[in-house]
N, C-alpha and C positions, 0 to 999 in steps of 0.2 A: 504493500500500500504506500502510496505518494506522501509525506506528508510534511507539511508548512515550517520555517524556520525554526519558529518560533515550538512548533511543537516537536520536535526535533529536541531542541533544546529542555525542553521538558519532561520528555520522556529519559533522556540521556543523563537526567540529574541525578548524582546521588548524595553527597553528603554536605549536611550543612539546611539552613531553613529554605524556601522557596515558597514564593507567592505566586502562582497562576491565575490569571484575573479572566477568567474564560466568560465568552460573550455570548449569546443564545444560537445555540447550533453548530458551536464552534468544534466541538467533538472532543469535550473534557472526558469522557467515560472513557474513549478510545485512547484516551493519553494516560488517563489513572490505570488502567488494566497493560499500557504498552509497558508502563515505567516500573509495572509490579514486576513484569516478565522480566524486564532489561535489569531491576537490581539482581534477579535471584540468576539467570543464567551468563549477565556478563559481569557482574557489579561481584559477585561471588557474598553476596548477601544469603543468610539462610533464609528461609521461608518463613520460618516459623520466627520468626525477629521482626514481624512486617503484619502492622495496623493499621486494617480500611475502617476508615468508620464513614458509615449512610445513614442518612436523619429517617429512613424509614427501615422496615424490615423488607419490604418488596424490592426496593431499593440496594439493600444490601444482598438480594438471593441478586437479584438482576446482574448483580457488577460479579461477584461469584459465580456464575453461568457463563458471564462472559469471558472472564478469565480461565475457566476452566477450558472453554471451549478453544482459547487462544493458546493454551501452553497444551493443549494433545493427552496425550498418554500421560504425564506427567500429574499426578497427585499433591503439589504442591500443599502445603498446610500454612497456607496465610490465613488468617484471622481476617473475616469480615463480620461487619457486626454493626450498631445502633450505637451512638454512644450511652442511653437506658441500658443496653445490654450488657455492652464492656466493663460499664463500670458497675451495675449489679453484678457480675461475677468478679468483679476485685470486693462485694463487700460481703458476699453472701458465705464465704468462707469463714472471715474473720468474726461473722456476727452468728456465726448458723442457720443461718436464711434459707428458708424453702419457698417453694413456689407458693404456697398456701400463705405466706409471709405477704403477701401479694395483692393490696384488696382490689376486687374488681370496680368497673366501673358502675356498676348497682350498685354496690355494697356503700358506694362513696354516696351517694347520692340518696339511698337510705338513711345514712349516716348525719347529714345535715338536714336531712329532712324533720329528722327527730331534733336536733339540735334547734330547729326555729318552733317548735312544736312546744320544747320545752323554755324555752323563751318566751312563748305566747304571741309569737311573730307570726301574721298571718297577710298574704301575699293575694292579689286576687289571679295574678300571673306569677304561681307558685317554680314548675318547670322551669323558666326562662329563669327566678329568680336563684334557684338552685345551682344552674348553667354559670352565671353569671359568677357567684363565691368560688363557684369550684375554679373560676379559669383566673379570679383574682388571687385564692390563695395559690396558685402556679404562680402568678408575676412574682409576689412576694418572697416567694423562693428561691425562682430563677434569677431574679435580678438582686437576692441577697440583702432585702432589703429588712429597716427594722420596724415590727408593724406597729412600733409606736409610732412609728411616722408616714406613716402609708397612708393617704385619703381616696377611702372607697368613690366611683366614680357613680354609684344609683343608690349610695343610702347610707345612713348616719354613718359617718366614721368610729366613733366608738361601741356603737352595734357590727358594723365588722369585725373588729378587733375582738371581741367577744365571739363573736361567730369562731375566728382563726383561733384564738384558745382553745376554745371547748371542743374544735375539733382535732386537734394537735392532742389533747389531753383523750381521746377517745380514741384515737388512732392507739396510743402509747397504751391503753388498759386493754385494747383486743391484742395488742402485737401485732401489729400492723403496717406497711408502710403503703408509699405511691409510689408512682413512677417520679417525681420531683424530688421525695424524702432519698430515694435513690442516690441522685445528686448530690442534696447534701450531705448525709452521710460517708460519702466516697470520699467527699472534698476534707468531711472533718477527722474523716482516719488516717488519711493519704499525710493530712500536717502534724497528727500526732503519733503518728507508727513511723519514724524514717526507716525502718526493717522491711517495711511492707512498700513503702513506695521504692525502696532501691531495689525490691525485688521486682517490681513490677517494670522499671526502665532497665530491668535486665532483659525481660523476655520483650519486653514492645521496643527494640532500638531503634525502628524506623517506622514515622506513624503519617499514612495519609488521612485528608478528609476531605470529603468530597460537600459541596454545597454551603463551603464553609459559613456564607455571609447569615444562614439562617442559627446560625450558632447565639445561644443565649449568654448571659455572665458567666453562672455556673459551669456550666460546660467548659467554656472558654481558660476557665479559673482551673480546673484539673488535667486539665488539657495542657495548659502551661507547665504544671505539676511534671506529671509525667517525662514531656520533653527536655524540659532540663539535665543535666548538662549537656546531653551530645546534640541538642538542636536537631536533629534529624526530622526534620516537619516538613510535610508538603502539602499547603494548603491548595485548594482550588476552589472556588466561586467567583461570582458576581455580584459587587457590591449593587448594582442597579438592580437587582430581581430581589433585593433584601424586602419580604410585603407579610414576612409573619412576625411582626410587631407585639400584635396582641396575644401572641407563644412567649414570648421576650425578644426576642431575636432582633439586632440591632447593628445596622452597616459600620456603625462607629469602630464595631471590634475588629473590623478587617483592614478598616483604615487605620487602626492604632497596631495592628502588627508588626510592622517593622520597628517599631518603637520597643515593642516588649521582644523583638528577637533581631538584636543591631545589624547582624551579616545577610540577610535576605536581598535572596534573588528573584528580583520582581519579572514576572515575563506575559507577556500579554496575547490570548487566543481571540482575534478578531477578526477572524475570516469565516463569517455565516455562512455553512454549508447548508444551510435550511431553507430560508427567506432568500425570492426575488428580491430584484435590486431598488423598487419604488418603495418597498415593506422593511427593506432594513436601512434604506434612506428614511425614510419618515421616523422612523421609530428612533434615530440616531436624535434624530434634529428633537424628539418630543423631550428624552433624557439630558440632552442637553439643558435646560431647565433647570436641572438640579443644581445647586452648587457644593454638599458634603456628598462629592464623591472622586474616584479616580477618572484623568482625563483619558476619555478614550473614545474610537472611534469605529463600526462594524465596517469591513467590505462584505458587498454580498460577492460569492464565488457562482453567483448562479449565472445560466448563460439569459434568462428571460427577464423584463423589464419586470413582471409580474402586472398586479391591476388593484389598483386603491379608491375607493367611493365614500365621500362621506356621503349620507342619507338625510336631507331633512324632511320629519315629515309631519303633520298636524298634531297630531296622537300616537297613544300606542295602539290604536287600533287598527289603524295605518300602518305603522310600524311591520305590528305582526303579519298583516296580508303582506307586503312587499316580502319582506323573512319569507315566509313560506314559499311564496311565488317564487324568488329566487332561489331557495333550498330545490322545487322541482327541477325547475330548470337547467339546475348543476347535475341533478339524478337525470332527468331525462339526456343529458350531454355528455352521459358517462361519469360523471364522480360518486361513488358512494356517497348512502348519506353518512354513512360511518365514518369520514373521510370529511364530512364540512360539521363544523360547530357554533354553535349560538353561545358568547361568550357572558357575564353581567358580574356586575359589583354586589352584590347580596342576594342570597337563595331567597328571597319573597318577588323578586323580579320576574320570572317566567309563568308566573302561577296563570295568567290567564290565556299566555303562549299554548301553554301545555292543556289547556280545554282545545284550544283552534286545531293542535298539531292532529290530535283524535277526532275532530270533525271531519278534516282532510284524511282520516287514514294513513297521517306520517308516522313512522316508526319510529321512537327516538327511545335516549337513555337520557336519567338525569344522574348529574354523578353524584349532586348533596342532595339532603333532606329538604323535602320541597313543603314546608311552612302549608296549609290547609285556612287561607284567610279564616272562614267560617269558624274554627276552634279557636280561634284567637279570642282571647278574653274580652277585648273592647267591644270586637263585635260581638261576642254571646250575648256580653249585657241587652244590644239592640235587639238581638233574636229573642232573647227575654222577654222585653217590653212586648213585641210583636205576639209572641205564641199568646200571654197572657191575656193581652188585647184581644185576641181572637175566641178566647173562652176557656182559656187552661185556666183552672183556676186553685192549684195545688199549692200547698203551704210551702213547700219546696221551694217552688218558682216565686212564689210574692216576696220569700225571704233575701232571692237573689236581685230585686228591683227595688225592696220598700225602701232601700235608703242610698241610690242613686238617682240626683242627687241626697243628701240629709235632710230626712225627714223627721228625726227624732219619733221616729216609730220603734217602740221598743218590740223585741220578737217576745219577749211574754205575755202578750197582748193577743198572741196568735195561740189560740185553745183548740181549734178543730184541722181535719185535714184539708180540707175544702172553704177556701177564704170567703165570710163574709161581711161585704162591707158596711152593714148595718151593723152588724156584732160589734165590730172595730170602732166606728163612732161610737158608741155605746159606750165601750169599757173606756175609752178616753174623754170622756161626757167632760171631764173636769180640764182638759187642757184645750183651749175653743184653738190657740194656733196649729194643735197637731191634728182637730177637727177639721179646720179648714183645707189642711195639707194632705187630706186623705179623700175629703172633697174636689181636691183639685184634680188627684193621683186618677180618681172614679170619670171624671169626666174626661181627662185628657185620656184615657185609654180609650172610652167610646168612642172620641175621635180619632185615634189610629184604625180602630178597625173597619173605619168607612173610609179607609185611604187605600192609595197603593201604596205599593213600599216605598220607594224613593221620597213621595215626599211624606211618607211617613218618617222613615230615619230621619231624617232635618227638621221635624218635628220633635222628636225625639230630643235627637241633639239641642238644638233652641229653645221650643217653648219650655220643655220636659226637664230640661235643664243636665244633659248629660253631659254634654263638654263643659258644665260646673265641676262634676265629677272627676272628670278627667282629671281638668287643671290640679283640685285639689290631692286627688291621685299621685298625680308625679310632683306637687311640689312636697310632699310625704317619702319618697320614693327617692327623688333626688334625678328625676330622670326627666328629659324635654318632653315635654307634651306636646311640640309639634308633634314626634316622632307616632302616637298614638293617634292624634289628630288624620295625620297621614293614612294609617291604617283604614279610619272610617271614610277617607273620602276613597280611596282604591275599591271597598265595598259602593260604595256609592255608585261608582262607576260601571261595575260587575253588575248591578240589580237596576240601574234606568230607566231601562226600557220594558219590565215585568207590570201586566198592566193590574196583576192581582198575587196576594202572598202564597195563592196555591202553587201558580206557576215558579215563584222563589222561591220555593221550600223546595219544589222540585228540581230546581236546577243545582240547587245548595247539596241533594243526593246525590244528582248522577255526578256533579264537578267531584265528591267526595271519594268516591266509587271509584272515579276514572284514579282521585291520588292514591286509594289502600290498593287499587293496581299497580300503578307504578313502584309502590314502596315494596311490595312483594316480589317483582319482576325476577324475570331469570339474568341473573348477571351476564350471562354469554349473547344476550341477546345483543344484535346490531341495529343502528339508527344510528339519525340525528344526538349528538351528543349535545346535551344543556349542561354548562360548567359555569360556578364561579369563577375570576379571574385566579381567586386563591390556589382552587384547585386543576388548573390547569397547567401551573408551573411543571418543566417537565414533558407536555403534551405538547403535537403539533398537528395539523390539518391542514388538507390542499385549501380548505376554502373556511375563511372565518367571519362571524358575523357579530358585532360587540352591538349590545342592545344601552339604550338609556346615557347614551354620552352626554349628559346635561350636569349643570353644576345643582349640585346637592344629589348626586347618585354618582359622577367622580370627576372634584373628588366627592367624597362621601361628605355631607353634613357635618358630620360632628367631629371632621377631620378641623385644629382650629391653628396649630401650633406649624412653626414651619416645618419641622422634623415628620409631623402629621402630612400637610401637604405635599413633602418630598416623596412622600410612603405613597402614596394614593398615584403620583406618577409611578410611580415605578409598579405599580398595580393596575396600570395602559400600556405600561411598555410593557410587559408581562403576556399584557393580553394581545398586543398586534404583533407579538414574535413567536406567537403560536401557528402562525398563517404562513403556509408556503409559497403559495401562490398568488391567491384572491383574498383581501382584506377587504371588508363593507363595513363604517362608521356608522350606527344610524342614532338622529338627534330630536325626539319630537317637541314640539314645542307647546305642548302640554300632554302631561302624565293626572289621570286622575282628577280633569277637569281644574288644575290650577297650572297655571305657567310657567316654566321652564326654562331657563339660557341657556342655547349650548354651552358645555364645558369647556372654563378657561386653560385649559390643554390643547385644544385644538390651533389655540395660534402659534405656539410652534410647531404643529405638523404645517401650516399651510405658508408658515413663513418663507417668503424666499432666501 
């Protein structure tokens, strides 16, 4: 195989630090698996002295496959591995850790569940809030921080902190750890055993890592450990694809490498063997942008111009017909759909994609968990009001409406199964303001149930007083209330055109149907791929199609800081170097019946 100076160079390395700053498509996997070969059969390096570590497990079988398949007959015994994995088996020894040592990811989740339980903490969006502690107690770890000084980013800070004890303190009375306790653990044996870490820079003399830029503190911090004295590192990533932020992962460590290891050989992979040359033009000029990162520049090696479109188009309704129409078109002209991808910034973006694509009878896969608006809590509430309006009249349901907004209707006022609203005047005879509020509750329901839904929900919302709720929801919560607001206008938009609640409740089935489909689906199945930007890192397609390029969907909203907004680029340049060939922007300029600007990204693709 033919290959570029530079990787050449790279492959040919052996002792001493080295930084590969490889660019999307550039062919790092090819150079990590040439340069394993080249220590062990020219470099006269044992095998077994030689650490890959890959930020996934798939990841790490893949680069082992590859290698095995590249050195033949040969049995080599290099270590590939996770760094979770590596360094669980530097601690599982020392501490007698077993795989049962191991909690799962229920068990965790169990786990604080009871902990807000016994707190008396109650969440109306429990799930998401559960989601949320678990990935903040990961930051706190990863980045080593002290949680006396850590501010929770959706709710009291000393209710965190409380939260992170009690579960630290339950963890330690089951015997228990995570995969982040992992981390530190390793990191606090490795400084207090020097027995055990010069044993351990015995057998790892020479340690690759691949994907470096997604590397957290932690990581980073034992990782140094290990390396020291003999230096033998060879890193490889791209500090521009750094877009797992919120894992901890942070471009600063890669840029601070040569500083933590003085003799590094910095060497640069920039010949995109993937991307036409419009797609890795563009995508150069977008990162350009940034200014915390290394200067560097792609060539495309391809021999085709390739073909770039931005799309503007009214809505997303619009949106989705052209998508589709063009996804046929690729099929019908010979491209698998397997082979074109619908790219977005957060998995609640294709939810009404993926109704259209089953209209059409397109076949597609979605790689993340695709959000079900309708079980979203903001909108249950509305579905609430709606069913009960209609004639439900179960203690159940009135419990979940009497006091959005607050009504100071106490639920022990509620005696039977079946609500009635004379009984309730009655037993409150003495408070004429919670009379009045339960008068008001009695008529504004009559009047939803002679609406349609549309303007019923804005009924709701407004008269009914639910985005009172809201507000005071999240300013409890610590979380925007745009962001829920949002939610009910996206439903708003879904339900329009329904000239009656029967027809909504039906389509509320079959849209629900078609998602406990798709969540079951056969993984082998092929189609149209629907991926976060997140999780396409990695991934490439002849034809790619990026939905929602508008500011507040990317960058993201609540992206505010500049480190934020550098992140959010490089989470477009992520997504337009997944495209081989065919790259389509599309920009509507309204989502959800509110207005939209394109995103301010787009003026350095079009800059000349």
């Amino acid at each position: 195989m033919n290959y570029s100076v530079e990787q050449r160079h790279a492959i040919m390395h052996v002792d001493g630090p080295c930084m590969v700053i490889a660019g999307p498509g550039s062919g790092k996997t090819t150079v990590i698996t040439e340069r394993t070969k080249y220590l062990i059969e020219s470099a006269g390096v044992s095998p077994a002295e030689i650490l890959v570590i890959t930020f996934t497990k798939a990841a790490a079988s893949e680069m082992e496959q590859r290698f095995k398949k590249l050195t033949g007959v040969h049995d080599y015994p290099v270590r590939f591995g996770t760094f979770h994995s590596i360094y669980y088996w530097i601690i599982k020894t020392a501490y007698n850790l077993n795989n049962q040592s191991v909690i799962s990811g229920e068990e965790k989740i169990k786990m604080i569940d009871k902990i807000l339980t016994e707190m008396s903490l109650v969440y109306e969006n429990k799930d998401e809030v559960i989601s949320s502690i678990i990935s903040q107690i990961s930051i706190v770890k990863c980045d080593m921080l002290d949680i006396d000084y850590y501010y929770s980013k959706d709710m009291p800070e000393n209710e965190f902190r409380q939260i992170y004890r009690r579960f630290n303190k339950e963890m330690l009375r089951f015997g228990k750890i995570d995969f982040d306790d992992m981390m530190v653990m390793c990191y606090e044996l490795l400084n207090k055993r020097p027995d055990i870490l010069n044993r351990c820079r015995d057998i790892f003399k020479y340690i690759m890592i691949d994907e470096f830029q997604d590397s957290n503190k932690i990581q980073y911090e034992i990782f140094k450990l290990l390396a020291k004295p003999r230096e033998n590192v060879f890193i490889v990533g791209d500090d521009d694809q750094s877009v797992y932020g919120f894992r901890g992962a942070r471009p600063e460590i890669m840029l601070r490498f040569e500083k933590d290891f003085k003799n590094t050989k910095r060497l640069y992979l920039v010949e995109n063997y993937r991307c036409d040359r419009i797609i890795t033009e563009l995508s150069s000029k977008l990162i350009a942008g940034n200014n915390k990162r290394f200067d560097k520049k792609l060539v495309s090696r391809s021999k085709n111009a390739g073909e770039f479109k931005l799309i503007k188009t009214e809505d997303n309704s619009e949106e989705y017909e052209k998508i589709i129409a063009m996804v046929r078109k690729h099929f019908n002209d010979g491209i698998p759909y397997e082979k074109q991808a619908v790219l977005y910034r957060t998995n609640i973006e294709p939810r009404h994609l993926v109704y259209k694509l089953n209209q059409y009878n397109i076949p597609y896969t979605v790689s993340d968990t695709l959000p079900n608006i309708f079980e979203h809590f903001i909108v249950q509430g509305v579905l609430d009001y709606m069913r009960f309006a209609l004639g439900e009249r179960s203690r159940a349901l009135f419990l979940k409406i009497m006091n959005k907004p607050s009504r100071y209707i106490s639920r022990d006022i509620l005696k039977e199964d079946i609500i009635d609203f004379d009984a309730l005047r009655y037993r409150v005879r003495d408070k004429e303001y919670v009379v009045e509020r339960i008068d008001k509750l009695y008529s504004d329901l009559k009047l939803i149930s002679r609406m349609r839904p549309y303007p019923a929900l804005n009924f709701i919302r407004n008269a009914v007083g639910y985005d009172d709720y809201i507000k005071d929801y999240s300013e409890y919560r610590q979380i925007d209330e745009d962001e829920l607001y949002e939610v009910l206008d996206e439903f708003a938009a879904m339900i329009a055109d329904f000239k009656s609640f029967e027809e909504m409740f039906d389509f509320i089935e079959d849209y629900s149907q078609i998602l406990r489909k798709q969540q079951t689906k056969d993984k082998k199945r092929k189609g149209l791929r629907l991926i976060t930007m997140h999780s396409s890192k990695g991934l490439e397609f002849d034809v790619v199609y990026i939905m929602n390029v508008v500011d507040g969907y990317i960058p993201y909203r609540k992206a505010k800081l500049d480190s934020e907004i550098e992140e959010e680029r490089r989470m477009l340049y992520v997504a337009m170097t997944r495209a081989r060939h065919e790259l389509y922007i599309f920009s509507p300029e309204n989502i959800s019946g509110k207005h939209k600007n394109i995103s301010p990204f787009i003026k350095f693709i079009n800059k000349k």
